[in-house]
C-alpha positions as MATLAB code, in Angstrom:
seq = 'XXXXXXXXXXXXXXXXXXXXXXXXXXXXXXXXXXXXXXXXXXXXXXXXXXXXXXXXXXXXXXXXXXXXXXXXXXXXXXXXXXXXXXXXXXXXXXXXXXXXXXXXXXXXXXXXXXXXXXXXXXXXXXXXXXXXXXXXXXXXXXXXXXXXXXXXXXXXXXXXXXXXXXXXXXXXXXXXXXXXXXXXXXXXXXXXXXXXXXXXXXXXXXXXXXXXXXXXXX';
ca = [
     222.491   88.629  150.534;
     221.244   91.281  153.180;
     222.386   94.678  153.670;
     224.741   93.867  156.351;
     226.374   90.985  154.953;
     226.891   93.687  151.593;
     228.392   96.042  154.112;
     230.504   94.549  156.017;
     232.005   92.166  152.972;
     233.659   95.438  150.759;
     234.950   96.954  154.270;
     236.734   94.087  155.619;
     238.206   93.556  151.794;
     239.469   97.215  152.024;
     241.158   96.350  155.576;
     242.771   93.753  153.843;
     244.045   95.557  150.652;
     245.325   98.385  152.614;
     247.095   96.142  155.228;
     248.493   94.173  152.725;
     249.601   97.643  150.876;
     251.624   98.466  154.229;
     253.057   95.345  154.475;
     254.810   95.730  151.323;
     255.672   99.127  151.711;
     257.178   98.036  154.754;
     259.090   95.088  153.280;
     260.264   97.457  150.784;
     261.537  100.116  152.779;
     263.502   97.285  155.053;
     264.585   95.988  151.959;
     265.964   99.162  150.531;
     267.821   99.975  153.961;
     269.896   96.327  154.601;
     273.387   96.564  154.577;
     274.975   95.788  151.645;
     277.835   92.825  151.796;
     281.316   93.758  152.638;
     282.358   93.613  148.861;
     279.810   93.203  145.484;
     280.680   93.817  141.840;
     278.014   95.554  139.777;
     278.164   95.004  136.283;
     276.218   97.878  133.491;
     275.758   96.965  130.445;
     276.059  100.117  128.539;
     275.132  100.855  124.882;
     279.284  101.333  124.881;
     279.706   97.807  126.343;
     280.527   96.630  130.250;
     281.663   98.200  132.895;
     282.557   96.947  135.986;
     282.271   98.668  139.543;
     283.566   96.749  142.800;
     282.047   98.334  145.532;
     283.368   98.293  148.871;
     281.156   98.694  151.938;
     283.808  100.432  154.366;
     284.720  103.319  151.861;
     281.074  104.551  152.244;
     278.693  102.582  154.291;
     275.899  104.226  153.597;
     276.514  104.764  150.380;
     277.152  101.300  149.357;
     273.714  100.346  150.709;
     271.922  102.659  149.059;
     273.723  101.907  145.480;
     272.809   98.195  146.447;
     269.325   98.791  147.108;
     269.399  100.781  143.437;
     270.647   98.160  141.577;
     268.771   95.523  142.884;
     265.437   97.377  142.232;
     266.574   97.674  138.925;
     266.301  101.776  139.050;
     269.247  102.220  136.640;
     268.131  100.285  133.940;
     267.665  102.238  130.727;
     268.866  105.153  132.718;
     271.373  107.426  130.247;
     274.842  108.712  131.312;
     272.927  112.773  131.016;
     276.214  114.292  131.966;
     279.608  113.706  130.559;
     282.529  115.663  130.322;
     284.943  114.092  128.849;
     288.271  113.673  131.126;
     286.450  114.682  133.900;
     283.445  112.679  135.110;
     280.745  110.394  133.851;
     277.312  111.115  135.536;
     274.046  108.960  135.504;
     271.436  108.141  137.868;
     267.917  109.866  136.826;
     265.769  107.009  135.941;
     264.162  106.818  132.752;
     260.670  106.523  134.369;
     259.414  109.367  135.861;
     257.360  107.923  137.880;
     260.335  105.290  139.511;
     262.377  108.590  139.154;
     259.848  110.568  141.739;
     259.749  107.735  143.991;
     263.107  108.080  144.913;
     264.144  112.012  144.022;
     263.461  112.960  147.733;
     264.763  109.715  149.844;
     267.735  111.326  150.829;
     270.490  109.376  153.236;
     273.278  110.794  155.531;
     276.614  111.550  154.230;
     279.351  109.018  154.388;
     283.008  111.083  155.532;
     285.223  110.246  152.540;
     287.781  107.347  152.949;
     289.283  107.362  149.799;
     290.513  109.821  146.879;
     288.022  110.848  144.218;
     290.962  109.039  142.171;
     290.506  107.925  138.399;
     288.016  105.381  138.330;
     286.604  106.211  141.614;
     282.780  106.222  141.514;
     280.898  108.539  144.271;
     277.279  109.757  144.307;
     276.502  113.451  143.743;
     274.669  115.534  145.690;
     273.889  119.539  146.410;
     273.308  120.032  149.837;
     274.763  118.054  152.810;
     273.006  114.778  153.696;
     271.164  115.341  150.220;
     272.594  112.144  148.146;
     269.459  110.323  147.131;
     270.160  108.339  143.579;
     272.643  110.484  140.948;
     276.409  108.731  140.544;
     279.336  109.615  139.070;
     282.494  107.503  137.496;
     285.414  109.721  137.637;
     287.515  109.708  134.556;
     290.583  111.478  135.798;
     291.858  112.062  139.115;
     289.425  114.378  140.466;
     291.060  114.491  144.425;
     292.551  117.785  143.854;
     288.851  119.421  144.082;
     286.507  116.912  145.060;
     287.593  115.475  148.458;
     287.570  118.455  150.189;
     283.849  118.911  148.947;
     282.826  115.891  151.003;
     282.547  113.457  147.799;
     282.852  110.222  149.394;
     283.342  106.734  146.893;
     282.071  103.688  147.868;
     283.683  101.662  144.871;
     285.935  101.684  142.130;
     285.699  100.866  138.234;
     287.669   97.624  137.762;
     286.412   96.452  134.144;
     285.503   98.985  131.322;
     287.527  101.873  132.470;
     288.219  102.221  128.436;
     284.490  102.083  127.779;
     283.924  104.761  130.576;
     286.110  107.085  128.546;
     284.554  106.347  125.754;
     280.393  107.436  126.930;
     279.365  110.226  124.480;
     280.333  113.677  126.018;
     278.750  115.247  122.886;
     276.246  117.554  125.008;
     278.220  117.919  127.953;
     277.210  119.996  130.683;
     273.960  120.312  128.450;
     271.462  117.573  128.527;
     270.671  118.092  132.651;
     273.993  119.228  134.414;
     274.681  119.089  137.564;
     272.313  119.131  140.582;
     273.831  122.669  141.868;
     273.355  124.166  138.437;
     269.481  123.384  139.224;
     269.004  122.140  135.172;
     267.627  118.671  136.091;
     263.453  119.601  136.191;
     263.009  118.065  132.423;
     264.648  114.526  132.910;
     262.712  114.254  136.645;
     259.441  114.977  134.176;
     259.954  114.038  130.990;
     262.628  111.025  131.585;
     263.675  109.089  128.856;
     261.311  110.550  126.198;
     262.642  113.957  126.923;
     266.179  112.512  126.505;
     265.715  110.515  123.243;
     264.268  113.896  121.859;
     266.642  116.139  122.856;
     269.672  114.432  123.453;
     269.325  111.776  121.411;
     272.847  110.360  121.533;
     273.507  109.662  124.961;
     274.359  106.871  126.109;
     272.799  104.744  128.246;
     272.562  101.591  130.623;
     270.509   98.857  129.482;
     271.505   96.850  132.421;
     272.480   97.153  136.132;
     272.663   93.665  138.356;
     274.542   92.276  141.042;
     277.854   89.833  138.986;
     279.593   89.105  142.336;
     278.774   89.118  146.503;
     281.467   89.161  149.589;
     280.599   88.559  153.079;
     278.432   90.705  154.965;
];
């Protein structure tokens, strides 16, 4: 083999990892951004048993996608319900992996103008600043409308299965084991994910399982 032939053999490989690299990138970032259908069921299996969410696309476009795209990529699984306050909200949405957890921390998407009531049931995603919802969801376990429509809290489905199991996620810690994303707590479950959780916290509950059960039309 001569020089050139050594050369030019490792450079046109590179060319081909890298464009190959893009090209998935690409297909994932398309991937992540396709509309949802009109109407899907998610199912999580929690470590409390199922619960059921029937999303619907025209309460919260945008929304709905993005919860889609979550699911699908399997970014909830294992992830634990970090904030519960019992007759108030159920909040989960930090994945367990810190590294699939920084991948997504800063892909923010556009807010979605509320359609419906933050209504028992309801489930919404959380955010701090406007056009700042990346990956963190809620389940409201009460009927939060009073407060939370007029702070822009849009949901983009509703708990139709498990509402009883919903009630019933550990709010041992409470505001404790993360918080909010106002209250600015959240630093150790972005770094430490899981592991932090299981030695802190260990009682939280937790998703094993996030998939697609059901699909509408598009």
């Amino acid at each position: 083999m001569d020089s050139e032939q050594w050369t030019v053999g490792p450079v046109r490989r590179l060319r081909w990892v890298v464009a190959l690299g893009l090209a998935v990138a690409l297909g994932l970032a398309a991937a992540a951004q396709a509309p949802a259908p009109a109407r899907y069921r998610v199912r999580l299996d929690t470590s409390k048993g199922a619960i059921v969410i029937q999303v619907t696309r025209a309460w919260a476009p945008l929304g709905a996608d993005r919860f889609y795209a979550l699911v699908r990529a399997g970014y909830y699984d294992q992830a634990r319900f970090f904030r519960v306050v019992a007759g108030r909200w159920a909040q989960f949405g930090i994945a367990g992996d810190p590294a699939v957890a920084a991948r997504w921390r800063d892909r923010t998407f556009p807010d979605d103008p509320p359609r419906q009531p933050d209504r028992r049931g309801a489930v919404a995603f959380a955010f701090a600043v406007p056009n700042g919802r990346t990956t963190q969801v809620f389940i409201n376990l009460r009927d939060n409308s009073h407060t939370l429509d007029r702070e822009g809290f849009a949901p983009f489905g509703m708990v139709v299965q498990g509402m009883k199991v919903a009630d019933a996620l550990n709010a041992k810690y409470g505001e404790h084991a993360g918080g909010g994303i106002r209250a600015g707590h959240q630093a150790p479950l972005f770094t430490g994910g899981n592991a932090y959780l299981e030695k802190h916290f260990p009682r939280l509950d937790f998703i094993r399982r996030a998939r697609i059960v059901a699909r509408g039309s598009r």
